[in-house]
Wavefront OBJ file of the C-alpha trace (Angstrom):
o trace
v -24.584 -16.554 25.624
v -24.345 -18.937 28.918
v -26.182 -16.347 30.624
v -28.966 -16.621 28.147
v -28.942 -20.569 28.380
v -29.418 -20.794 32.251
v -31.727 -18.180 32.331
v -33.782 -21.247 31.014
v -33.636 -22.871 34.223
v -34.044 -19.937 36.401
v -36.059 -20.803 39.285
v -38.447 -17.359 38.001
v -38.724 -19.188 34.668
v -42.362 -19.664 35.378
v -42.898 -16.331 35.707
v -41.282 -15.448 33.069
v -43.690 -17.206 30.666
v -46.490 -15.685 32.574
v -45.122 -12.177 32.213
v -44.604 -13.028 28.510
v -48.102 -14.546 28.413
v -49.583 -11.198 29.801
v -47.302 -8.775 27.760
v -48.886 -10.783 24.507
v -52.929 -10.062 25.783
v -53.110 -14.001 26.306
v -53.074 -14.027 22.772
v -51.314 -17.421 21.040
v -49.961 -15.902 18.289
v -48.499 -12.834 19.672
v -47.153 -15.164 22.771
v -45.437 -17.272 20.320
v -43.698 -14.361 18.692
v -42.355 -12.936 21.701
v -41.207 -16.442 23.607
v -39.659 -16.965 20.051
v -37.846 -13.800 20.311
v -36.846 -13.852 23.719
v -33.331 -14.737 24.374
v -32.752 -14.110 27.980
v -35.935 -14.733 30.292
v -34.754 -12.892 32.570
v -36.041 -9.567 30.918
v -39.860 -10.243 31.019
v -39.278 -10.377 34.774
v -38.272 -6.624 34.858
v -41.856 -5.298 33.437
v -43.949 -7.903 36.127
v -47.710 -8.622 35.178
v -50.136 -7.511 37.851
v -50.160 -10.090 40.878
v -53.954 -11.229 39.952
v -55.381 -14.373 41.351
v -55.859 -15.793 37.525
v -51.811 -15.112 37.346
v -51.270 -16.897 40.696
v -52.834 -19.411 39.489
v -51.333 -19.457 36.077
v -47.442 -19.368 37.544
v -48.199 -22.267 40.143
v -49.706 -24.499 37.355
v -46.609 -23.946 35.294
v -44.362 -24.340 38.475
v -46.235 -27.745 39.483
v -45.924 -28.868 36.081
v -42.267 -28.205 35.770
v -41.639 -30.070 39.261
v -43.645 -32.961 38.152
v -41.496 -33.318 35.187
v -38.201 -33.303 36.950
v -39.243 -35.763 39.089
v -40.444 -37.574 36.157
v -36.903 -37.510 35.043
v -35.349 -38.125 38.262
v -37.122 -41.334 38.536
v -36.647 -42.547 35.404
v -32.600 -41.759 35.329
v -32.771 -44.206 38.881
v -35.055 -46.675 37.037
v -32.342 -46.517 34.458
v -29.336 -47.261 37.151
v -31.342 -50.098 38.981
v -31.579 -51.629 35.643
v -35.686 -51.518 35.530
v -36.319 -49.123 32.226
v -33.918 -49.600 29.399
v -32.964 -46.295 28.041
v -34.077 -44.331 31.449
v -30.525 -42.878 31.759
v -31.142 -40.812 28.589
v -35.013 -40.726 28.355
v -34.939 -39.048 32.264
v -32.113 -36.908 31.281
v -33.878 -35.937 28.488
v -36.810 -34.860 30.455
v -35.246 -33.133 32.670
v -32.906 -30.855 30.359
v -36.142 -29.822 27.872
v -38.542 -28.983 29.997
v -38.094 -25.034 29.566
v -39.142 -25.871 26.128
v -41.655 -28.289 26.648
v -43.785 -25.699 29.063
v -43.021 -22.300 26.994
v -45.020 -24.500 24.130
v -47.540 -25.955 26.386
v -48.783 -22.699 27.099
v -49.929 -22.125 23.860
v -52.231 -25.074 23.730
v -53.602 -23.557 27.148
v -53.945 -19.979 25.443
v -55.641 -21.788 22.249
v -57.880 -23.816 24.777
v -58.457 -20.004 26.123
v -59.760 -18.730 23.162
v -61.399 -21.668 21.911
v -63.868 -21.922 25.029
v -64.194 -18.047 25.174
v -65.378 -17.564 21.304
v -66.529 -20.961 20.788
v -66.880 -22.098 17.176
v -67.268 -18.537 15.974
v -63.013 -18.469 16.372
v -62.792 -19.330 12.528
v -65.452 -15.744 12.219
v -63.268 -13.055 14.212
v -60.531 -12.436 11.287
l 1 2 3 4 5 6 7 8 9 10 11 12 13 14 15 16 17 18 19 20 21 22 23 24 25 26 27 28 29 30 31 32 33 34 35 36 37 38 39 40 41 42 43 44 45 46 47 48 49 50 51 52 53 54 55 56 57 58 59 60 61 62 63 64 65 66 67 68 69 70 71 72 73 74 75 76 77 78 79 80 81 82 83 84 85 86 87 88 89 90 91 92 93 94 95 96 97 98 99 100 101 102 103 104 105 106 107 108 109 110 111 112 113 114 115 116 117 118 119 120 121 122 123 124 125 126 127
């Protein structure tokens, strides 16, 4: 169960969610249902997605994002200390311990965004 918790924070996690991202066709709904049934993320990293420049790109996104948050938190747990943001203590800490689940969900809006640009306002049409 532990293993299954820090494979969270696994420094591959944004892989992970790209390999899950390409196992689903980049499609929301399927993504959803496998990051929903995915217990350990280390598994998605043993069938890897095809090292495309779009995937790359995708993975160093997530990655940057991730990084930003932490710092995010970082600072805000100091700003907390130094007496400068009430509540930083636990509003950094925060940030920092949810981001695996803030950026598995993320993605979707991205993969909505996907679609939505690629089929335009006939979306609503294709079912």
């Amino acid at each position: 169960m532990l293993k299954n918790l820090f494979s969270l924070y696994y420094y591959q996690y944004p892989q992970a969610l790209v390999n899950l991202m390409w196992l689903a066709q980049f499609d929301p709904a399927r993504y959803l249902k496998r990051i929903n049934q995915t217990n350990n993320f280390l598994l998605p990293l043993e069938d890897p997605a095809p090292k495309t420049v779009k995937y790359l790109v995708l993975e160093n996104l997530i990655r940057l994002g991730i990084i930003l948050q932490i710092v995010v938190g970082i600072w805000l747990i100091i700003a907390g200390f130094n007496h400068t943001v009430v509540g930083g203590i636990f509003f950094g800490l925060a940030l920092v311990v949810i981001y695996p689940f803030v950026w598995a969900y993320l993605t979707v809006l991205v993969l909505i965004l996907r679609q939505w640009f690629k089929y335009g306002s006939q979306l609503d049409k294709i079912n």
